[in-house]
C-alpha positions in Angstrom: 11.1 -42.4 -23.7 10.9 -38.9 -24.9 9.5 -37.8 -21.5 12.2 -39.5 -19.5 15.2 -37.9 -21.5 13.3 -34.5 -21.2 13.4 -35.0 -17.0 17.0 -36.5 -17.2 17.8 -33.2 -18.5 15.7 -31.0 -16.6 17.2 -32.5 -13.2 20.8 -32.0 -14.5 19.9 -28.4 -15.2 17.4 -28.0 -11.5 20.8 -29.7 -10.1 23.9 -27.5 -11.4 21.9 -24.2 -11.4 23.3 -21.8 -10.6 26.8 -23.6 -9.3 27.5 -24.6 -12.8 25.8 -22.3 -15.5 27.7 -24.1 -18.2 26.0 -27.3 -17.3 22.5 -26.0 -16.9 22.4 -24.1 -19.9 23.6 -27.2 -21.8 21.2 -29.3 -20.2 18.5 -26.6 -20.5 18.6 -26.6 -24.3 18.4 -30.2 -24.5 15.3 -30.6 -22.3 13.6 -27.7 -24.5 14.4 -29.9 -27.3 12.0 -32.4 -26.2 10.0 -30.1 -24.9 10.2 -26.2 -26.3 7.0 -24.8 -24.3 7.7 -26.6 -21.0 7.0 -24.7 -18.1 9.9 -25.5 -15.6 12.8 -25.2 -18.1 11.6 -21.6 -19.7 11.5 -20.6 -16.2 14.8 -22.1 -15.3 16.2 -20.5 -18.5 14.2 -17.2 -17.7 16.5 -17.0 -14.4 19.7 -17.7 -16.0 18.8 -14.7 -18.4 17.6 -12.4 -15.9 20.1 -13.3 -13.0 22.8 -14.1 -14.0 23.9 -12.7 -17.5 21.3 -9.8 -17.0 19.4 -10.4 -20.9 16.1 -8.7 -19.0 14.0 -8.8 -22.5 15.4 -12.8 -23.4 14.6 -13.4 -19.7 10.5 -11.6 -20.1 9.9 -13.4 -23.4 11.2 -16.9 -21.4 8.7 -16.3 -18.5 5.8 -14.6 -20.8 6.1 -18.4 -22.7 6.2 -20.0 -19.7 2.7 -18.3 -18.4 1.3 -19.3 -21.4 1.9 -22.6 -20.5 1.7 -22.7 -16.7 -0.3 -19.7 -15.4 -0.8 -22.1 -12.2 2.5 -22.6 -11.9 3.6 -19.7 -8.9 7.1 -20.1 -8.8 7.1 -18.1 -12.0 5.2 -14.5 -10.7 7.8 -13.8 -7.9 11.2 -14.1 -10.6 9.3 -12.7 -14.0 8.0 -9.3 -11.8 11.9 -9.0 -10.2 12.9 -9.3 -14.2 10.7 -6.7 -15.0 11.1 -4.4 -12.2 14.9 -4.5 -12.9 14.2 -3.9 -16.4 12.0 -0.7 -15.4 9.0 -2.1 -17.1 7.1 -0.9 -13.9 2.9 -0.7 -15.4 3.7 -4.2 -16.6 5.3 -5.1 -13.4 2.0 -3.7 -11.6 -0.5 -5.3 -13.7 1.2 -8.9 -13.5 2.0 -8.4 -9.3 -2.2 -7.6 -8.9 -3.2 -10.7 -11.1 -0.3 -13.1 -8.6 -1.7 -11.8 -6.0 -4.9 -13.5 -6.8 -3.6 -16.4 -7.7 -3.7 -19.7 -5.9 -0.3 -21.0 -4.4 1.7 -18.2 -5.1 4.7 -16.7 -2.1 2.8 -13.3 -1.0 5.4 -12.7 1.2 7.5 -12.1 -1.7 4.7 -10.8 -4.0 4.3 -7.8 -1.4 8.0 -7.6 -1.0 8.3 -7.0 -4.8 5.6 -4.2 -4.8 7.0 -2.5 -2.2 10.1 -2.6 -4.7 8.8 -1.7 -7.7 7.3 1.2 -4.9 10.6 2.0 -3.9 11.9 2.6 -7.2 9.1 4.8 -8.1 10.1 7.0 -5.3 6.5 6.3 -3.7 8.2 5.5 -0.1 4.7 5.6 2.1 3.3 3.1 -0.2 6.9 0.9 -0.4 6.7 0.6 3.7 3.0 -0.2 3.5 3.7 -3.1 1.1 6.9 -3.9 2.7 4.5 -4.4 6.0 2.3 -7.0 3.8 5.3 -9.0 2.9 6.3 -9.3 6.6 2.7 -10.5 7.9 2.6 -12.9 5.0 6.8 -14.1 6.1 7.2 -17.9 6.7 10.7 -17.7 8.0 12.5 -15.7 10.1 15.5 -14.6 7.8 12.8 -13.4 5.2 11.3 -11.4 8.1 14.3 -10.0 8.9 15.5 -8.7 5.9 12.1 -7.3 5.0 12.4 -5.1 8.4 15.8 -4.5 6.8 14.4 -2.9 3.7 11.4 -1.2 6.0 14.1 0.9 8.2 16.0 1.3 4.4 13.2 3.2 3.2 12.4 5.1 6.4 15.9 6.7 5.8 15.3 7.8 2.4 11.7 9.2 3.5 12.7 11.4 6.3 15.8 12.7 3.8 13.2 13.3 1.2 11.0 15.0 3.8 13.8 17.0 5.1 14.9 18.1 1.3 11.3 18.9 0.9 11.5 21.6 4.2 14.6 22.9 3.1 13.6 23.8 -0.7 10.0 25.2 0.9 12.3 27.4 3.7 14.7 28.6 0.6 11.4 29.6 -1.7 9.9 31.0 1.7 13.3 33.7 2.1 13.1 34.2 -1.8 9.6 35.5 -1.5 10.3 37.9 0.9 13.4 39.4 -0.7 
């Protein structure tokens, strides 16, 4: 019986995320009741923190209980490396992208699109459009695909500036020298 109220409660929460955040928070907390290490609802939870009240430490200590319990599990990697990207834990974010990658099941396409993020905030551009490039091969769909070239072109833009700022500062030591 226990089990069943747990899923009546997970399915309320799967249903009014993220439409109703009231509801699936309400419904969240009653599943844990039943069931405080399950896998699903910490990561359900996890994404209410991180998304959409922006708790990035609640939200990593949801998804670091839900590994715990459900390393297999790969909807996880994709939202707990996003969470920690956005919270600028990047050498955690790197260590926990390389040991997705290897797992079975997971979305590559939006493993590599999160390294060439966590790149991109870095300021390593080369290796963000390199990564960027893995997330397309590995794109299902075609929207995916396109907003990955998106983000390619994105990142062009801010190389060739950097590049340019680069010239420019070697030009202005260049004149200095001579003076």
């Amino acid at each position: 019986m226990e089990r069943t109220n747990f899923n009546v409660y997970l399915f309320k929460a799967l249903d009014a995320y993220p439409y109703d955040l009231e509801e699936a928070i309400e419904a969240l907390n009653y599943a844990l009741s039943y069931d405080a290490k399950n896998v699903q609802a910490l990561y359900l939870m996890g994404k209410i923190y991180a998304e959409q009240l922006g708790e990035y430490e609640t939200a990593k200590s949801c998804f670091s209980e839900a590994l715990v319990g459900g390393m297999d599990w790969p909807k996880i990697y994709p939202a707990y490396i996003r969470t920690l990207v956005l919270n600028e834990d990047y050498k955690e974010a790197q260590r926990l992208l390389v040991f997705a990658l290897d797992r079975k099941g997971t979305d590559k396409g939006a493993l590599y699109f999160y390294q060439g993020l966590l790149n991109e905030v870095q300021g390593k551009f080369k290796e963000a459009i390199n990564a960027y490039e893995q997330a397309k091969r590995h794109g299902l769909n075609n929207e995916f695909i396109r907003r990955i070239e998106e983000e390619i072109n994105r990142v062009k833009k801010k190389l060739s500036k950097k590049k340019s700022k680069n010239k420019k500062k070697r030009k202005e030591e260049k004149s200095k020298s001579r003076s």
